[in-house]
C-alpha positions in Angstrom: 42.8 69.3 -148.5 40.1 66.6 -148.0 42.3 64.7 -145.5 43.1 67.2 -143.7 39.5 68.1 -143.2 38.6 65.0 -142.2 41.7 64.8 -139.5 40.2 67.9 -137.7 36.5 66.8 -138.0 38.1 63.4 -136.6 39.7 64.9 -133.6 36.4 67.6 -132.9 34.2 64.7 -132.8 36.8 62.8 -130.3 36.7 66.0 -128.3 32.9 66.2 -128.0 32.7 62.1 -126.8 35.2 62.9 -124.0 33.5 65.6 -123.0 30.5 63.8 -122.9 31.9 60.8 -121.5 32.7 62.7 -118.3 30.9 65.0 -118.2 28.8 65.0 -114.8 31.9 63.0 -112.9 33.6 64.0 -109.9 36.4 66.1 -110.2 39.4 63.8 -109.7 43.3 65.3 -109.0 45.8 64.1 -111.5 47.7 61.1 -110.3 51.3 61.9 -110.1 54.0 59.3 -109.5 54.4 57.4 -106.5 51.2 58.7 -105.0 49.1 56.4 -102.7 45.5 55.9 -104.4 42.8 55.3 -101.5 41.0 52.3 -102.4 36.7 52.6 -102.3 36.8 50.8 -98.7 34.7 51.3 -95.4 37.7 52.7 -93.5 37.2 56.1 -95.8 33.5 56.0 -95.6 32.5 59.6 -94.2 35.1 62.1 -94.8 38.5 62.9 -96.2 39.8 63.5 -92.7 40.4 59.1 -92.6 41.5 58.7 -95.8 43.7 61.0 -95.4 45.3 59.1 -92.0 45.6 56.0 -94.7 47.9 58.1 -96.8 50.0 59.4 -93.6 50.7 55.8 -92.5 50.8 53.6 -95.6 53.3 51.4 -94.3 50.6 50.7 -91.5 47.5 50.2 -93.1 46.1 47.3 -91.0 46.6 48.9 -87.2 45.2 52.3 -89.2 42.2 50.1 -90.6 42.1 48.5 -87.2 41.6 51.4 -85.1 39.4 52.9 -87.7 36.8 50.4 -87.7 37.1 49.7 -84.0 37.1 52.9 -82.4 36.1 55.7 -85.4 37.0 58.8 -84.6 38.7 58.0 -81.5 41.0 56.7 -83.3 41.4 60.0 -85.1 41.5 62.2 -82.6 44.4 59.9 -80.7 46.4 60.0 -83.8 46.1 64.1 -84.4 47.6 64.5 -81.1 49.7 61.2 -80.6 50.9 60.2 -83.7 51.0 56.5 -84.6 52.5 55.8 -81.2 48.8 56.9 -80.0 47.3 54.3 -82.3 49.6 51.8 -81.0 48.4 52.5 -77.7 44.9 52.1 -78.7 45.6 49.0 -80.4 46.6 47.8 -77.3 44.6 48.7 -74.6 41.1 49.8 -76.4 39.0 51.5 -74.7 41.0 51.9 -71.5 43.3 54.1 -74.0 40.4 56.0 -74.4 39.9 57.2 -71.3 43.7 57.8 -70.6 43.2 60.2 -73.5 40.2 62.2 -71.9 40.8 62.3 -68.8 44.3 61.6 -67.8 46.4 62.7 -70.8 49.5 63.5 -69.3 49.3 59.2 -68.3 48.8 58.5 -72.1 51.6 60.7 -73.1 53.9 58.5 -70.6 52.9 54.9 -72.2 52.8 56.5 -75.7 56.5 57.2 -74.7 57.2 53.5 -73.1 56.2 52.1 -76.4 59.6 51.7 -78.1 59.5 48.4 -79.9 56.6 45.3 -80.3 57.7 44.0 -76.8 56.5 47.1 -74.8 53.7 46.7 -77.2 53.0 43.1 -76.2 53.3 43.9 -72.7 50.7 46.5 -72.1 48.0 44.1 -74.3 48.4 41.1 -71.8 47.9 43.9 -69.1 45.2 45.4 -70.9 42.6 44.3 -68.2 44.0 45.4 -65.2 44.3 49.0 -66.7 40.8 48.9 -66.5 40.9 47.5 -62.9 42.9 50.6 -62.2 41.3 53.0 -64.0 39.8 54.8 -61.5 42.6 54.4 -59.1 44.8 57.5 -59.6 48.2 56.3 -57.1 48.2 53.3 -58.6 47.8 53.7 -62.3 50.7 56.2 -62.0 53.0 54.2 -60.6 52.3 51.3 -63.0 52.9 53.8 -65.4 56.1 55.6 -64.4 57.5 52.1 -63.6 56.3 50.4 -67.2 58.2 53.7 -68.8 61.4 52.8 -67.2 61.7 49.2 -67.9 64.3 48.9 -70.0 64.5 47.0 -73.5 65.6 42.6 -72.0 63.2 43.2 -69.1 60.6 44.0 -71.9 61.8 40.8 -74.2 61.0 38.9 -70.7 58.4 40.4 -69.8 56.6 39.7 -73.3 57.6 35.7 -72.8 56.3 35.9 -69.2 53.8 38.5 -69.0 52.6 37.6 -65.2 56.5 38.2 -64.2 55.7 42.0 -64.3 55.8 42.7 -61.4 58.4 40.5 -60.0 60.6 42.2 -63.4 60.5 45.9 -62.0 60.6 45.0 -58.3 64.3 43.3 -59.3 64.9 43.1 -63.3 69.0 42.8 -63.0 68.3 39.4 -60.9 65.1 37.9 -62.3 66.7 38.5 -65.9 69.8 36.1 -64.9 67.8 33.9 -63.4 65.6 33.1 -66.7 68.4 33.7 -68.9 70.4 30.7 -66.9 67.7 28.3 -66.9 65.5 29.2 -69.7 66.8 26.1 -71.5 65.3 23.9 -69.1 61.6 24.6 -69.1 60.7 22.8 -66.0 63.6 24.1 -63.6 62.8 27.0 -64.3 59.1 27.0 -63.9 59.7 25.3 -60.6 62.0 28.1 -59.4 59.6 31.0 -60.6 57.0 29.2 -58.9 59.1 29.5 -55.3 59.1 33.5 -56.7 56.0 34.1 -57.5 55.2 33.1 -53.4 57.2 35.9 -52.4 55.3 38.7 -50.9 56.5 42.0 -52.7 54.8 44.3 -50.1 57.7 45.0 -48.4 60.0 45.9 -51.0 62.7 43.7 -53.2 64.7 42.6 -50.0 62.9 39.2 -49.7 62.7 38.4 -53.4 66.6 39.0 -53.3 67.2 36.5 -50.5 65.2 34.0 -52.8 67.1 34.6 -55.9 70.1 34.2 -53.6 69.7 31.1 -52.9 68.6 30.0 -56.5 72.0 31.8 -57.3 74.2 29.9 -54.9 72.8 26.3 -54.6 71.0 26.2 -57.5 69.6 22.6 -57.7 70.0 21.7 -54.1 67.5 24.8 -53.8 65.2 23.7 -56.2 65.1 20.3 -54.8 64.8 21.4 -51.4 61.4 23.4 -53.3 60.3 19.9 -54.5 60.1 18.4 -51.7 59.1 21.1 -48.9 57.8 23.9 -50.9 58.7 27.1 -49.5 59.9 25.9 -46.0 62.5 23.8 -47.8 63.9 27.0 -50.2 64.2 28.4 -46.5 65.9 25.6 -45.1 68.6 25.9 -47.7 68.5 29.9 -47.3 69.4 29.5 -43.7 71.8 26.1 -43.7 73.3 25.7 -47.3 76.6 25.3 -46.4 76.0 22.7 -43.8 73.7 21.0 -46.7 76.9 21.5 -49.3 79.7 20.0 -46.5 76.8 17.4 -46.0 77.2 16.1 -49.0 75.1 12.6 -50.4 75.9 11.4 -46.7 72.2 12.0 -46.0 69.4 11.9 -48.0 68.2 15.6 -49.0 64.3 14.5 -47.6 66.1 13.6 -44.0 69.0 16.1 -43.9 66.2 18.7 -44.2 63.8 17.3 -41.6 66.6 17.5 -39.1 68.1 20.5 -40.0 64.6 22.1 -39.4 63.9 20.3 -36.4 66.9 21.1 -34.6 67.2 24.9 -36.1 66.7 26.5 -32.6 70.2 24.8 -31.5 71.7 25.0 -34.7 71.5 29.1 -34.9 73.6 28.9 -31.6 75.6 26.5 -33.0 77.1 28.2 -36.0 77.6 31.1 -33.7 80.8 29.3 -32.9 81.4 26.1 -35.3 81.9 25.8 -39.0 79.3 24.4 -41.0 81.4 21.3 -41.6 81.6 20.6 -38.1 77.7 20.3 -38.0 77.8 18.1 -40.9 80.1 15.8 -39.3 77.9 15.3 -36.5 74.9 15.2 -38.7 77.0 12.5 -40.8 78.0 10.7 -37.3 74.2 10.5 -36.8 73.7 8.8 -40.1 75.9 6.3 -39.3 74.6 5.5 -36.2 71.6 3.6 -37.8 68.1 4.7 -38.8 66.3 4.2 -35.1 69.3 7.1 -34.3 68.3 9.1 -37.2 64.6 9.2 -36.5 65.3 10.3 -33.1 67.2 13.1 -33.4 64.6 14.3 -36.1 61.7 14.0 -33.9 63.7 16.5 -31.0 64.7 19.9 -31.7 67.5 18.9 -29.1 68.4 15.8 -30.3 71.5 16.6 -32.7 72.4 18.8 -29.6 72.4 15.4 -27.2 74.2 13.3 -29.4 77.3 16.4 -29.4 77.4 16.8 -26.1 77.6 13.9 -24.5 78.8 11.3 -27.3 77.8 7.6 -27.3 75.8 8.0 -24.1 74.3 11.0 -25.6 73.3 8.5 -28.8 71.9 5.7 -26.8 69.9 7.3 -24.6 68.3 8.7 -28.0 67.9 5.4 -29.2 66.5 3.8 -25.4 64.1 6.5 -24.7 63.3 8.5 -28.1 63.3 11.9 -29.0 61.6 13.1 -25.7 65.1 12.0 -23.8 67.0 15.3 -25.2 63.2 17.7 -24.6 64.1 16.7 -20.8 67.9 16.9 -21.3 67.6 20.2 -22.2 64.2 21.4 -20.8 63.9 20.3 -17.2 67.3 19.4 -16.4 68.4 22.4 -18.3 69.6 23.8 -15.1 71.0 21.0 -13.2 74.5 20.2 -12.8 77.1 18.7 -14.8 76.8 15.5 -12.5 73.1 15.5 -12.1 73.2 16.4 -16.1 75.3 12.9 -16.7 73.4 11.2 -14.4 69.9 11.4 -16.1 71.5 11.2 -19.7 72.8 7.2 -18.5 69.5 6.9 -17.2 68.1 7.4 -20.0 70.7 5.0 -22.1 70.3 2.4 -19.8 66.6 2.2 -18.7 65.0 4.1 -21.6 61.1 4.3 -21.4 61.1 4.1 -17.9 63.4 6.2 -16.9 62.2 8.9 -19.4 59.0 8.6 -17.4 60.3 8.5 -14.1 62.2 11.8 -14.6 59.4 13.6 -16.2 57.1 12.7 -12.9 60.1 14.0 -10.8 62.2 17.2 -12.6 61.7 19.2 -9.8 61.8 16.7 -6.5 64.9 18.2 -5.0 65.0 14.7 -2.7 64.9 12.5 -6.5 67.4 14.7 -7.7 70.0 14.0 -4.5 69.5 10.5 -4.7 70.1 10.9 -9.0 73.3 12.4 -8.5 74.1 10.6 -5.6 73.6 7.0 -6.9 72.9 7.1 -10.9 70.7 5.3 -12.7 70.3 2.6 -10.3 68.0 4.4 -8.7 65.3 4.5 -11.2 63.8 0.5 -11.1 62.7 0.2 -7.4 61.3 3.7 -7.3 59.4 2.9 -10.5 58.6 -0.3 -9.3 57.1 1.9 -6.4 54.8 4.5 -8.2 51.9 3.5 -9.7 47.8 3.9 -9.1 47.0 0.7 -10.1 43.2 0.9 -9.9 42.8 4.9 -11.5 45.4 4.1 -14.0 43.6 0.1 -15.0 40.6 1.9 -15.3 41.5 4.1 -17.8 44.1 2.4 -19.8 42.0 -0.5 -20.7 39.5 1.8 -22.0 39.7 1.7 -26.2 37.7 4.6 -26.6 38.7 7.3 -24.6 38.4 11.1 -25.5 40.6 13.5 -25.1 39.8 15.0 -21.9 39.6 11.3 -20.5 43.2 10.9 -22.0 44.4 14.0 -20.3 42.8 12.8 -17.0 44.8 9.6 -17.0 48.3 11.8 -18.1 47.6 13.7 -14.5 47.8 10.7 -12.5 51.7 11.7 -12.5 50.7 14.6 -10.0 50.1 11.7 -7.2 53.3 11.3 -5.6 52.9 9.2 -2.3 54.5 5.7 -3.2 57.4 7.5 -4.7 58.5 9.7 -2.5 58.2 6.8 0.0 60.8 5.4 -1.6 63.2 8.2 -2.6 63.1 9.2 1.3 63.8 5.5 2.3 66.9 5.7 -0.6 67.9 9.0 0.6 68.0 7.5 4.2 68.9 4.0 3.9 71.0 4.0 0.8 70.4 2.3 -2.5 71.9 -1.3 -1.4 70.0 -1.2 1.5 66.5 -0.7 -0.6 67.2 -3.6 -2.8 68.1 -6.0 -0.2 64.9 -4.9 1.1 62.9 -5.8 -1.8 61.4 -9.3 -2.0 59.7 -8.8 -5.0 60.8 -8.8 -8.8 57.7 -6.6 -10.4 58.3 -6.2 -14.0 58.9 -2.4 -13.7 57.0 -2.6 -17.6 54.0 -2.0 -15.5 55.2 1.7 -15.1 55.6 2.0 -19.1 52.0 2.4 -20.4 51.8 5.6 -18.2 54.5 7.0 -20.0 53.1 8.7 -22.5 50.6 10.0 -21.2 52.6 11.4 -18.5 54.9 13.2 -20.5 51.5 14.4 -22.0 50.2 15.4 -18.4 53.5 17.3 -17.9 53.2 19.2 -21.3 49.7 20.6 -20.4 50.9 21.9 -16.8 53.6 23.4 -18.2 51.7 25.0 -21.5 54.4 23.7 -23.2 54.7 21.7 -26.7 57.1 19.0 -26.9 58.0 19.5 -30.4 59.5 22.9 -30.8 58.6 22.6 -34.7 56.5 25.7 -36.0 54.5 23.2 -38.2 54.3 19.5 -38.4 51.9 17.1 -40.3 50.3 13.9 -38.9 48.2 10.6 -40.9 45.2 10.0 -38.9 42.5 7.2 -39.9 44.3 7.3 -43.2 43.9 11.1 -44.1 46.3 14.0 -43.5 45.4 16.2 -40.5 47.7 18.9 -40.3 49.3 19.5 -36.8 50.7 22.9 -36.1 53.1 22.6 -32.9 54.1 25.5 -32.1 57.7 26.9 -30.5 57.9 26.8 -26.9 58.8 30.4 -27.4 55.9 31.3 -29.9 53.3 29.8 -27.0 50.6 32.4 -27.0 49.9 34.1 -23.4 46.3 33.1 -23.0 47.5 29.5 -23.6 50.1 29.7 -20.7 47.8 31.2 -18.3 45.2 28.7 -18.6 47.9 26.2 -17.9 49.3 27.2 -14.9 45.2 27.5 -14.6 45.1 23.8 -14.8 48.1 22.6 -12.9 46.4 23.6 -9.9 43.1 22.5 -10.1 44.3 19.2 -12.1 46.6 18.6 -8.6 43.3 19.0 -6.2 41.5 16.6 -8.9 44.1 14.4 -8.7 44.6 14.3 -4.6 40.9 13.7 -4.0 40.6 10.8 -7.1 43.7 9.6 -7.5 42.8 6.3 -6.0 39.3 5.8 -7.5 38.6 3.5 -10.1 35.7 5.0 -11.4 34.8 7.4 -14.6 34.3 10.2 -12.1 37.9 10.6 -12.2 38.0 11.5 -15.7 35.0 13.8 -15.6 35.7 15.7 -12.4 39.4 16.8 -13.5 38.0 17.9 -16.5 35.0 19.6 -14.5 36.9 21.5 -12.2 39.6 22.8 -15.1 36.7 24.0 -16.6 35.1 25.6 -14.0 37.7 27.1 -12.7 39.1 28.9 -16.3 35.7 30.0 -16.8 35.5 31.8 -13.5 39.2 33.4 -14.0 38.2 34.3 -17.9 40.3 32.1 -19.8 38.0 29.5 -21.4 39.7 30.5 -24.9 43.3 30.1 -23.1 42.0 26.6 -22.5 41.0 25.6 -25.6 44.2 27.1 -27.2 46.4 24.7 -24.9 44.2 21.7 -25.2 44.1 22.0 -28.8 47.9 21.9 -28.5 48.5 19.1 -26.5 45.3 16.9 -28.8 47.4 18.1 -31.8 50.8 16.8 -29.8 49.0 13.7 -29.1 47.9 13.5 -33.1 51.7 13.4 -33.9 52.8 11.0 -31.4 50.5 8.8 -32.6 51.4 9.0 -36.5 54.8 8.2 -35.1 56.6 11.6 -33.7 57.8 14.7 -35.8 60.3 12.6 -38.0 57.7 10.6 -39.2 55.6 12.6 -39.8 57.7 15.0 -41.8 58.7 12.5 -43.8 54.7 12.5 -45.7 55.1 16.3 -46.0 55.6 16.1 -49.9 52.7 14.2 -50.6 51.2 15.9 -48.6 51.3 19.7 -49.9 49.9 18.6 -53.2 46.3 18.4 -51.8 47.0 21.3 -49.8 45.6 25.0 -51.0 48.3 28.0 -51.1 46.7 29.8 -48.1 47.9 26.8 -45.5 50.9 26.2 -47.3 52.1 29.3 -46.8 50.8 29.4 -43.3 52.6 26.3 -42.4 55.8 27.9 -43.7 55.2 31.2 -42.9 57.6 30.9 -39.1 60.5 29.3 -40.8 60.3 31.4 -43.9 60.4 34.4 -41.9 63.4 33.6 -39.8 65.3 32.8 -43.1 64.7 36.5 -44.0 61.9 35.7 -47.1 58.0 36.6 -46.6 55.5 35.3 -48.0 51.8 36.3 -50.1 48.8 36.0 -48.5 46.5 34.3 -50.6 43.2 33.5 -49.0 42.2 37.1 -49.1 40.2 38.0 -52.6 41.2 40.9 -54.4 39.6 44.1 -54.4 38.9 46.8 -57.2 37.3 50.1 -57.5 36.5 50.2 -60.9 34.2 53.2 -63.2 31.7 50.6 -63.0 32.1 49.8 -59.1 33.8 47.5 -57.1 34.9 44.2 -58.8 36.1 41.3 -56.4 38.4 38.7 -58.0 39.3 35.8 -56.4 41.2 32.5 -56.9 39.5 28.9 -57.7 38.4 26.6 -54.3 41.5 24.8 -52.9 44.1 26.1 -55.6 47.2 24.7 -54.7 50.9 25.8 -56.1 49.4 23.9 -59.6 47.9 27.3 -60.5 50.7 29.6 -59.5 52.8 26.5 -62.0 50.0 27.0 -64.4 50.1 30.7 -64.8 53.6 31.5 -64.1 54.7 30.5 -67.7 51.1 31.4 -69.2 50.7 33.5 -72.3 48.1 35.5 -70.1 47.7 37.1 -67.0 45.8 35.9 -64.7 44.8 35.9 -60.7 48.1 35.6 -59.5 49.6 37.7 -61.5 47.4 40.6 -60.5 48.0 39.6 -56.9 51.8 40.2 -57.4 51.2 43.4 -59.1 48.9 44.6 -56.4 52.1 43.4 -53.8 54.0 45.9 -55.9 52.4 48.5 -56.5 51.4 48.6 -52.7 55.4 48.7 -51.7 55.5 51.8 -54.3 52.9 53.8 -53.1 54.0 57.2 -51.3 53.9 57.5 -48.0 54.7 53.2 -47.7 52.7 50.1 -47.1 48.9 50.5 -46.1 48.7 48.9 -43.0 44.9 48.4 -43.1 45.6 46.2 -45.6 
């Protein structure tokens, strides 16, 4: 009886401790088995309602702790109406997922959606600042949108790798994908090739970017090379001529084969019209073989592959005797002659090089020179070269070190004075040839004749409004540093710059009458004066400049050695370039292979909440930045310039062209 007494005073006294023990204590649920206990942490700090978003999402705790601590009850109100999705999306894109929510929901919704899997995650966080860029730009930020929600899962796993290939992804995913999946093994390949991508312009749709991936996907390495060495005009010389490249073969060197495929693309478009590719390589291969002095001519003509078809050996050494400028008058001047007088100047040219190059630049359009030409061949040109020269005018100002360049054009018009000349083509006409050099008594070295040459051929360029070159852009080395020379197409010549050459023809003629046998530095001056005058009284001073800014750029080449030459520094030459003239220098012949490109020099514009935000590239960026931050783990500058191309060729209604 005692023990049993003390047993239930035993367990009344263990009663009353517990009670006391807790009593005061806040009421706490029973904890049943496999329940989540909420730790005594910050992220619960102020209400149930976050604690309880722990226990939704325990296998998520550090994105709910996250978004918690970063946002509050943002975070909460996303995930009431978005789910973990929504949290997700704020993860990512912070507060710009903020105001998606507020004001724009039916946008959040759409990337809550998109986000399938950790690369769509990924993706939107290294695009995170641009959201904001586009925040306030309703068109836009849809489109980016609807597009980002239809990218399916490998152009996400890419995308995630590359993030600044966005846009270049959605404007063609199939192709871009099989591009990097063919090359990804060879990191610098393919950096190089999405380097020649990324300079695609994307304004006007996918059409050019297909062209370029194309061309990666025929030629492949003779592309890329091509690329190394020319940049973007050298992807467009294999875009237009690959299979004259491929039946070229290692005959050539790549650096040659595409200087003279580029100088001579005007005759080869009409070429392929009607011959096989491998037919142009076997001339190009015959030109090889003729020697280097062959080669370089035919590079610095955009006739000179033309030349050596046509007319064969003759065709070949008159390149070699009188240079590049032989097939410019072949096929410029004597365009229209016959097929005698034709055959006629081209031996001229083979036998008496130089001097007969300058001798039928002075007289293309003497209908008397051209009878006695056809009539008695190249003889012809000695005794009436030996015949034509202003001694005094032309003493004067060839022996002068320092001329400038209205002083050099001054001396090139002393062609315009025809008097001893015509002399003798009418006694030749008259009298025959024999009889002229039975006449003659006299051996003159006809070299007297040759230092006029040039500057002839000059002379006639400016009267003419012409460019000898043909090439849309050219390079020269002057004093040591690259100038660049942009020659422009005979048929790009702009109108003012014609007008205020036939402007000068005439009033370089009256100069040239009334001085032509001074020997004094009026000459010089007074030509010049009277062009002057007289394009400022008709209203085309700026036509003036434009063609006498030709021909000094013309005369910049010749004297870095002529187009081949000069397109032989172009590599080294594009690495201290900046993207804007790059692309400007390529722009003609990347157009006529069908690819444009970016426009880089402008800086890029946003409307933001805040205002407008201007963002623009470093000083004298060259294609080392687009190389830097095409494989970046970041987006960058160029990367917002390609989606800004993109988005612009998605807008409604098509490009802007205020742009």
């Amino acid at each position: 009886m005692k023990r049993t007494f003390a047993v239930v005073t035993l367990l009344a006294a263990l009663g009353v401790l517990v009670k006391l023990a807790f009593k005061g204590g806040p009421s706490q649920p029973p904890v049943t088995s496999g329940a989540v206990v909420v730790p005594s942490s910050r992220a619960i700090q102020g209400g149930d309602e976050r604690g309880a978003l722990l226990v939704r999402h325990p296998d998520d705790r550090d994105l709910v702790t996250r978004t918690l601590d970063a946002f509050g009850h943002n975070a909460i109100a996303i995930e009431r109406t978005d789910g973990l999705r929504g949290l997700v999306l704020l993860d990512r894109l912070g507060m710009e997922a903020i105001y998606l929510h507020e004001k724009h929901p039916r946008d959040f919704r759409k990337l809550r959606d998109a986000l399938t899997d950790e690369a769509a995650a990924e993706v939107l966080l290294h695009w995170r600042e641009y959201f904001g860029l586009k925040a306030a730009d309703d068109v836009d930020r849809e489109v980016l949108i609807a597009e980002i929600g239809r990218m399916g899962p490998s152009t996400r796993r890419i995308a995630r790798h590359y993030p600044a290939l966005l846009p270049l992804l959605m404007a063609e995913p199939a192709g871009m994908a099989e591009l990097i999946d063919r090359y990804e093994a060879d990191a610098d390949d393919l950096r190089d090739m999405l380097v020649a991508l990324t300079l695609v312009n994307l304004e006007p749709g996918p059409t050019d970017l297909r062209a370029a991936l194309r061309t990666f996907d025929q030629y492949g390495p003779l592309a890329l090379q091509a690329f190394r060495l020319e940049g973007p005009d050298g992807l467009a010389i294999v875009l237009r001529y690959g299979p004259v490249l491929v039946a070229l073969g290692e005959s050539l060197p790549l650096e040659e084969a595409l200087i003279l495929l580029r100088v001579n693309a005007e005759d080869l478009d009409r070429l392929l019209a009607t011959k096989r590719p491998e037919h142009i390589a076997a001339a190009m291969r015959h030109v090889s073989a003729g020697g280097r002095r062959l080669v370089e001519a035919v590079g610095g003509s955009p006739h000179g592959l033309r030349l050596s078809m046509d007319f064969g050996p003759k065709g070949d050494q008159a390149l070699v005797e009188a240079g590049p400028d032989a097939a410019d008058l072949v096929y410029g001047p004597f365009s229209d002659a016959d097929p005698t007088l034709k055959n006629q100047a081209v031996a001229a040219l083979a036998e008496h090089g130089p001097m007969a190059l300058a001798l039928l630049s002075k007289y293309e359009d003497d209908r008397d020179f051209r009878d006695v030409l056809r009539s008695h061949g190249p003889g012809v040109v000695p005794p009436i070269a030996r015949a034509d020269h202003a001694p005094e005018a032309l003493a004067f100002l060839r022996e002068k070190t320092d001329r400038t360049t209205l002083e050099t054009l001054a001396y090139g018009i002393q062609y315009l004075d025809r008097e001893s000349g015509q002399a003798m083509i009418a006694r030749i006409k008259t009298d025959g040839l024999d009889r002229v050099k039975a006449l003659e008594s006299s051996e003159i070295e006809a070299y007297q004749f040759l230092p006029l040459y040039d500057l002839v051929h000059l002379g006639g360029v400016l009267t003419k409004g012409h460019s000898p070159t043909r090439g849309e852009m050219t390079w020269a080395l002057v004093d040591g540093c690259f100038v660049v020379v942009d020659a422009l197409s005979l048929l790009a010549l702009q109108p003012e710059g014609a007008a205020a050459s036939e402007l000068a023809r005439s009033e370089l003629k009256a100069a040239a009458r009334e001085g032509a046998r001074a020997a004094t530095r009026e000459l010089a001056e007074e030509a010049t004066e009277a062009v002057t005058r007289a394009a400022v009284r008709e209203g085309t001073a700026e036509g003036l400049a434009s063609a006498a800014e030709q021909a000094s750029r013309w005369w910049a080449v010749r004297r870095a050695g002529g187009p081949f030459a000069v397109l032989r520094r172009l590599p080294e030459a594009l690495a201290s370039l900046d993207l804007a003239r790059i692309v400007q220098l390529a722009g003609p012949s990347t157009q006529r292979a069908g690819i444009r490109l970016s426009v880089w020099g402008k800086p890029l514009r946003f409307m933001t909440r805040e205002g407008e935000k201007v963002l623009t590239m470093q000083p004298g960026a060259g294609l080392r930045v687009v190389r830097d931050q095409a494989l970046a783990s970041g987006v960058g500058v160029v990367g917002y310039r390609k989606m800004e191309e993109y988005l612009k060729s998605r807008r409604p209604g098509g490009l802007d062209e205020t742009d």
